[in-house]
C-alpha positions in Angstrom: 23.3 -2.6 119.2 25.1 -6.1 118.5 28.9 -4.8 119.2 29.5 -8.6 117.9 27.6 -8.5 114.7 30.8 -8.1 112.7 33.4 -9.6 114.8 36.0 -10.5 112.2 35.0 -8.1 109.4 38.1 -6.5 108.1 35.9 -3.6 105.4 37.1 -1.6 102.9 34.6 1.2 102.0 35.3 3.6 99.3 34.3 7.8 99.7 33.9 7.3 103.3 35.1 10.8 104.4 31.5 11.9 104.8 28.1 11.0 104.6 26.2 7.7 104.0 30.1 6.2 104.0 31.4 7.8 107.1 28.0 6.8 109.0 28.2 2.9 107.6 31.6 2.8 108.4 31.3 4.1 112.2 28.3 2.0 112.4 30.6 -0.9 111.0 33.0 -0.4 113.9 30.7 -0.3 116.6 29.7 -3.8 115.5 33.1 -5.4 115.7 34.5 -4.9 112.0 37.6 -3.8 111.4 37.7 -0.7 108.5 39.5 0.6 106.5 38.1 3.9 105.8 38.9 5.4 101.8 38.1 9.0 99.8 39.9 11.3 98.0 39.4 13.7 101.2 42.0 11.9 103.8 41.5 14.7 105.9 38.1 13.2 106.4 39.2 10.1 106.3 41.2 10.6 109.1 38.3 12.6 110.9 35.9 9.6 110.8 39.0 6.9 112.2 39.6 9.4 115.3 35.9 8.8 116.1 36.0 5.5 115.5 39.3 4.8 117.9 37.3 7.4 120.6 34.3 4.8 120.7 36.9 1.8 121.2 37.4 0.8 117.6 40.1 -0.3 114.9 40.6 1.9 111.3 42.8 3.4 109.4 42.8 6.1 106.3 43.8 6.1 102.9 43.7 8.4 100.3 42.1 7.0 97.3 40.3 8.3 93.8 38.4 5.4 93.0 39.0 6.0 89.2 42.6 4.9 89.6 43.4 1.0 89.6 46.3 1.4 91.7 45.0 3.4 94.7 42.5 0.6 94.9 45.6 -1.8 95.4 46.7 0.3 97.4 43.8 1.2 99.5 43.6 -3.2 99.8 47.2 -3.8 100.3 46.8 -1.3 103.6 44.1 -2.7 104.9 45.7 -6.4 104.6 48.9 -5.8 106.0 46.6 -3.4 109.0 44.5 -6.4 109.3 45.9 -9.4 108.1 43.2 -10.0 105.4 39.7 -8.0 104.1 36.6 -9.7 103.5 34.1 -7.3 102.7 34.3 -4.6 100.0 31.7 -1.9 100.2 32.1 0.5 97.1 30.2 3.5 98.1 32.1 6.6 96.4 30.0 8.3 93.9 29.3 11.9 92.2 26.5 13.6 90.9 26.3 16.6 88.6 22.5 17.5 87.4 21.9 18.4 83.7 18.9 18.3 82.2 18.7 15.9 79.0 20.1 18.6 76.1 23.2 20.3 78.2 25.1 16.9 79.0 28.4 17.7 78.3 30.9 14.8 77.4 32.7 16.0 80.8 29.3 15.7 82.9 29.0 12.3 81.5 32.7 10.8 82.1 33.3 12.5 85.3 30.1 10.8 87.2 30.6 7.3 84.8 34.3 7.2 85.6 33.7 7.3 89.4 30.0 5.8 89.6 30.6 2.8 87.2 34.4 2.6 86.6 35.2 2.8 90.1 32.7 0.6 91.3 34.1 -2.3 88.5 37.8 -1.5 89.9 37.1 -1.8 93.6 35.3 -5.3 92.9 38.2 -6.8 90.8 40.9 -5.7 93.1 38.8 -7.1 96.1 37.7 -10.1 94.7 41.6 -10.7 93.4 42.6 -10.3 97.1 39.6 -12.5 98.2 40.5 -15.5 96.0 44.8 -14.8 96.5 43.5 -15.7 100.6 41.6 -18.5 99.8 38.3 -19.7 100.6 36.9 -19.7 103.6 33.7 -21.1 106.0 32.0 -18.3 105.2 31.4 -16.4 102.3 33.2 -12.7 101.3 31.5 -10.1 100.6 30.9 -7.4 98.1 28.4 -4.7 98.2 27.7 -1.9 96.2 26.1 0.7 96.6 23.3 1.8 93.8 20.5 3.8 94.1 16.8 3.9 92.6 17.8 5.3 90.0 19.0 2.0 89.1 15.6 0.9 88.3 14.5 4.1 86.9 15.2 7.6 85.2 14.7 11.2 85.5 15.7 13.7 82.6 17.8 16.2 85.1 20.1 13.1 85.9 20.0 10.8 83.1 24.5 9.9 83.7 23.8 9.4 87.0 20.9 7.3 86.5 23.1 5.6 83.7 26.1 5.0 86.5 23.4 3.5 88.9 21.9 1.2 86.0 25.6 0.0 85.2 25.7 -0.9 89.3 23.4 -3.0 89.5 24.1 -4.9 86.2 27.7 -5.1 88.1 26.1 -6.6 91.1 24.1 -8.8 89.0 27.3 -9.5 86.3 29.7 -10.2 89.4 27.8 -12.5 91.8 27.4 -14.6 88.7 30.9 -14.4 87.8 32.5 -14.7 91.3 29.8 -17.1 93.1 32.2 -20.1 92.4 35.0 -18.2 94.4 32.8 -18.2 97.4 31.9 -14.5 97.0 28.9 -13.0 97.2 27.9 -9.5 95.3 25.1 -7.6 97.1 24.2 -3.7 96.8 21.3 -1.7 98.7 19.5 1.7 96.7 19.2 4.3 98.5 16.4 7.0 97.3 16.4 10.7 99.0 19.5 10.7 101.8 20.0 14.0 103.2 23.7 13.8 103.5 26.3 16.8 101.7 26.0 15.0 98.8 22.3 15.8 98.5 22.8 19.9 100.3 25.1 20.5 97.2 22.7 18.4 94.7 19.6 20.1 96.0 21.9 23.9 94.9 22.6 22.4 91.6 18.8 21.6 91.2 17.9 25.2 91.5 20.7 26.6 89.6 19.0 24.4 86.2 15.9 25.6 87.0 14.6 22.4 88.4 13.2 24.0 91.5 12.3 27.5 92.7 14.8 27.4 95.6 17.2 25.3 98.2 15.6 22.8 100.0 12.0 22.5 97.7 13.9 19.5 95.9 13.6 16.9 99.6 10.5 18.3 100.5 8.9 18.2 97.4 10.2 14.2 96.6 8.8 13.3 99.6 5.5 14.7 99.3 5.1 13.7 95.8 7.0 10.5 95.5 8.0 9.0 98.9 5.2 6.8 100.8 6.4 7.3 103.6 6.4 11.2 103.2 9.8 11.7 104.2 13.4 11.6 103.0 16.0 10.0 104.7 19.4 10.3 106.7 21.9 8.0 106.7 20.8 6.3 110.0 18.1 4.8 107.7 20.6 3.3 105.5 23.1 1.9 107.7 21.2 -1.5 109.2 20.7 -2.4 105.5 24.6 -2.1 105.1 25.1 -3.9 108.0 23.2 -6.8 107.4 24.5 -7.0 104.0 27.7 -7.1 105.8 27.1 -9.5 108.3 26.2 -13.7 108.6 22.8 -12.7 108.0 23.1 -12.2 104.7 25.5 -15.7 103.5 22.7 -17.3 101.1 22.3 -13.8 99.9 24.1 -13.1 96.5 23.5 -10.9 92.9 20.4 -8.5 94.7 19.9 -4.9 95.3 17.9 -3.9 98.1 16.1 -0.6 98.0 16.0 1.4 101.3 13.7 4.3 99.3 11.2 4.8 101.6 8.6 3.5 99.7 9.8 5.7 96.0 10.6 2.4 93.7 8.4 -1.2 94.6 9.8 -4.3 93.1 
């Protein structure tokens, strides 16, 4: 691993107390950045900095719900005054709740928009306010989002999710247009089948509709039916993608979403 890759990142990534967002932002720190690690579940939070400083590296936690404009702020304002300055802003907190098509509830629907979509829209303002209050720099800043493939398509169990995910990328597409003149660049990556809590508690909701016959038939069965590479993933697939979305690799990069799917969704 390049322990020099992000040398002078200073991150903030949102639900990072487990997961996809724990493992980018470890990954993060091994590489030289600087993060600031964010979820409503601080005593995660605080779980994944103490690995972090074991391994040698530089985080801090703060409590944040994503849906709230001010613990954004203040998610950015800690990070600044911990680093001296962010510029890259992953927004990676997300919910899901399956229905199938008939039972979405008006709660189903906000809860999973609010956080998906609204947080996602909150976390790039606040960053990109920050970004341009610093001033521009040799390089560009960087925000990434995260979206999913169910950006680019639909199934009936999870239509507000897929909804949420659609309303990323047109956020990623929206905001590299809008802040390209500010020297920021808006990136995302799409994950497909992760096996991470999110999924384990996904996978029970799954059965409980009546979507599958029991726990663990959801993966297995995605991956034999819809994966080409006939397997779902862990977050060790996703986290090179984030990386380089992260890093100099990626400057001339700006308004894309890159799908890490294992073969489920082809552009």
């Amino acid at each position: 691993m390049d322990t020099d890759r992000l040398k002078g990142k200073n991150v903030v990534i949102t639900g990072a107390a487990q997961g996809m967002g724990a493992a980018i932002a470890e990954h993060y720190a091994a590489q030289g950045a600087k993060v600031c690690v964010t979820d409503v579940n601080i005593d995660g939070c605080n779980a994944v900095v103490d690995r972090i400083k074991a391994q040698g590296g530089e985080a801090i936690a703060v409590q944040v719900d994503v849906t709230k404009r001010r613990d954004i702020q203040i998610a950015i304002e800690s990070a600044v005054g911990a680093f001296g300055s962010i510029n890259v802003m992953l927004n990676n907190a997300g919910i899901n709740k399956p229905l199938m098509f008939l039972d979405i509830t008006e709660e189903n629907w906000h809860s999973i928009m609010d956080i998906n979509a609204l947080g996602v829209l909150l976390g790039m303002q606040e960053a990109a306010k920050q970004m341009i209050k610093q001033g521009k720099q040799d390089y560009p800043y960087k925000i990434i989002n995260v979206g999913s493939i169910l950006s680019r398509q639909a199934f009936d169990d999870v239509v507000p999710y897929s909804c949420s995910k659609h309303a990323v990328l047109a956020m990623i597409n929206g905001g590299a247009k809008a802040l390209a003149a500010e020297n920021i660049t808006v990136n995302g990556y799409g994950p497909g089948v992760v096996r991470t809590e999110l999924w384990e508690q996904l996978d029970k909701d799954l059965v409980a509709i009546g979507k599958f016959e029991k726990e663990g038939e959801s993966m297995d069965k995605l991956a034999e039916d819809m994966i080409l590479l006939k397997r779902y993933s862990y977050p060790k697939d996703v986290v090179g993608t984030a990386s380089f979305l992260a890093s100099a690799e990626s400057d001339y990069m700006t308004g894309q979403l890159l799908m890490i799917d294992g073969g489920m969704v082809l552009q």
